[in-house]
N, C-alpha and C positions, 0 to 999 in steps of 0.2 A: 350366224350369231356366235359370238367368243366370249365367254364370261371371263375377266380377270381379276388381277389382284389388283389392292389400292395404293400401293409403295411406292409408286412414282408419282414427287412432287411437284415434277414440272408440269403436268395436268389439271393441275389446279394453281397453280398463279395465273391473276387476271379474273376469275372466276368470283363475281358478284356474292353471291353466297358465302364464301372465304372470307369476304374482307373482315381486316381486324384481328384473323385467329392468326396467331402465330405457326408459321409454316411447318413447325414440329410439331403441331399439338391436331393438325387435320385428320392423317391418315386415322392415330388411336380415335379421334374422335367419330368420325366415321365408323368404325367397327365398331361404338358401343352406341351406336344408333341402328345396327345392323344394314350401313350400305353395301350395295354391290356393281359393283361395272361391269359393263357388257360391251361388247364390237359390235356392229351390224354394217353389212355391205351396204349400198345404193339402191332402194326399191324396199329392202326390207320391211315388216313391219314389224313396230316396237310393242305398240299395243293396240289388242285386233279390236274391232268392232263387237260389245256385245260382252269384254272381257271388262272385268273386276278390276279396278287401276288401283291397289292399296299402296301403290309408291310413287312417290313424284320424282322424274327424271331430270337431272341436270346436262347440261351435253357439255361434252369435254372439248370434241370436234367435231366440225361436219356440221349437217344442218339438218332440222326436221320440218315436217309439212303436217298440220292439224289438218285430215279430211273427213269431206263427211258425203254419204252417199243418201239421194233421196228415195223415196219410193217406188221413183221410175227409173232409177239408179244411175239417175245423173249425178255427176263425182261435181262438188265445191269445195274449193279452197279457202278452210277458215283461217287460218296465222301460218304463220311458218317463222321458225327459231333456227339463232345460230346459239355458235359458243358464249358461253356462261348462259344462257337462258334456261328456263324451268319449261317443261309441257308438262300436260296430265294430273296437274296439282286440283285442278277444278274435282277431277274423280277421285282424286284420292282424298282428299277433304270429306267429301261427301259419303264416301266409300258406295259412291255408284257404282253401275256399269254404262261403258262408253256407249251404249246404245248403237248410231250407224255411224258414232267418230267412230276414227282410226287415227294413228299416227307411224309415219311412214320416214325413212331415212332419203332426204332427198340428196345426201354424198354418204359416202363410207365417214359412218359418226361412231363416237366413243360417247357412254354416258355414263353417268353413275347414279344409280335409285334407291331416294331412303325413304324409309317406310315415313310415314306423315306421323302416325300415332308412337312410334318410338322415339320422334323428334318433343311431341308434347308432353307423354304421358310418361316418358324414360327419362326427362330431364334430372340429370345427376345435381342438378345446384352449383356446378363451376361455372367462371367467366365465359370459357369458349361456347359451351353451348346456350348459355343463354344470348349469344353475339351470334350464333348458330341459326336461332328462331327469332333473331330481328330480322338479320339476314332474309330470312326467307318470309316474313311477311312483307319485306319489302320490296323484292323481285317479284312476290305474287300481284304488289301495286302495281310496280308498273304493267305485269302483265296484262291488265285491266285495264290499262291506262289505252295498250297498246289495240286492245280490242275494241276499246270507246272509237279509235282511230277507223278500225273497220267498219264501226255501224255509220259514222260520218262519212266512208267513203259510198255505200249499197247506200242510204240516203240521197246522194245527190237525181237530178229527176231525168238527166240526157248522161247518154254515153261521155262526149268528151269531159263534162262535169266530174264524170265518175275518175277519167282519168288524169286530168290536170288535178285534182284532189288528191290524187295515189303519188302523181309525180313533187306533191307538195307534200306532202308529207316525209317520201325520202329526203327534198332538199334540206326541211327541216331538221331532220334526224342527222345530215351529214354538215346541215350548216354550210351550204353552198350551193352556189346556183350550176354548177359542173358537177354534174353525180351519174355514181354508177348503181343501174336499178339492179337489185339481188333474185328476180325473179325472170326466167324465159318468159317470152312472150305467149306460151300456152297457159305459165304460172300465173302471170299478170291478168290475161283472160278470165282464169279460174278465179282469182282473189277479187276482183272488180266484179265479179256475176255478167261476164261480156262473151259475143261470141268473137273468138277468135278473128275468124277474119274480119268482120266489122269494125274491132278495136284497131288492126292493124289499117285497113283505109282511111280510119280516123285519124292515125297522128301520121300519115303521110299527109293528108291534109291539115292540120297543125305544123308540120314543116312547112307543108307550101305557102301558109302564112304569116311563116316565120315568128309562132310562138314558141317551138323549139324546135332545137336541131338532135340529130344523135346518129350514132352509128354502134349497130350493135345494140347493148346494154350502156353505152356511154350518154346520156345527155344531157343538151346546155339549155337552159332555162332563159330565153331571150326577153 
């Protein structure tokens, strides 16, 4: 893990949360919220199991994986976020602890973490940060939006349901019936609550019936 500075603004264009602030007025704003950025390789974690989340994580690059381990310490895959997405807002709101989440760097990610309660309770009264905490209630919708999406998928009652459900879902988010899935097929297992190989002899049988085809992470939606 690298902790850095905030000075490069090419790290935040495109970044959901930004929209609106004028490209000069981020960085100062940022530092009178007290954010900070950090690096993490691939596998890291961001934040451990059991640990106090008092900031919510924006990711700059790279991608994260929300896990959670059960009792019997089988590992599930709750969400997983690219760039511009928030994780960890759920705890830091609350000012829980992650209990058996974890959140994990599934590429070498850059983020940035601003405290939740110096975004409310430090509000200066200028344009940007109040454009700052719409921002972020509104990325926190759709995150919710996007978890409603999960419990619709562990809902369905047969495997292939679960997973023509997950493959609808991408095509909707990509608006196309040619999409590239963002998760390995151990990933995809994990997010659909499936065992690995049983999910894989299922969409080879779905090809063979020519409800879809794919190669790799690529597939067409017949």
């Amino acid at each position: 893990m690298v902790i850095y500075m905030l000075m490069d603004m090419d790290k935040y264009r495109g970044i959901p949360l930004f929209r609106g602030i004028p490209e000069h007025r981020i960085c100062p704003l940022l530092q009178a919220v007290g954010a900070h950025g950090r690096e993490y390789k691939k596998g890291e974690t961001l934040i451990s199991a059991g640990e106090t989340a008092g900031a919510i994580g924006v990711i700059l690059s790279g991608s994260v994986h929300m896990l959670k381990y059960d009792v019997w310490g089988r590992k599930t895959l709750i969400a997983y976020m690219s760039r511009g997405e928030l994780f960890g807002e759920s705890f830091a709101v609350r000012q829980e602890k992650s209990s058996y989440t974890f959140f994990e760097a599934a590429a070498d990610t850059e983020v940035v973490f601003i405290r939740f309660e110096q975004i409310v309770h430090d509000c200066c009264g200028d344009e940007e940060h109040h454009r700052l905490l719409s921002n972020l209630f509104e990325c926190m919708g759709k995150k919710n939006f996007q978890l409603m999406e999960k419990i619709e998928i562990m809902s369905r009652p047969t495997l292939r349901e679960k997973i023509m459900s997950y493959i609808s879902m991408i095509a909707q988010h990509q608006k196309s019936r040619y999409i590239h899935l963002p998760l390995s097929r151990t990933e995809m297992a994990e997010f659909i609550g499936a065992n690995r190989s049983a999910m894989t002899r299922e969409l080879t049988r779905m090809k063979e019936e020519q409800i879809i085809d794919f190669d790799g992470n690529i597939f067409i939606i017949r």
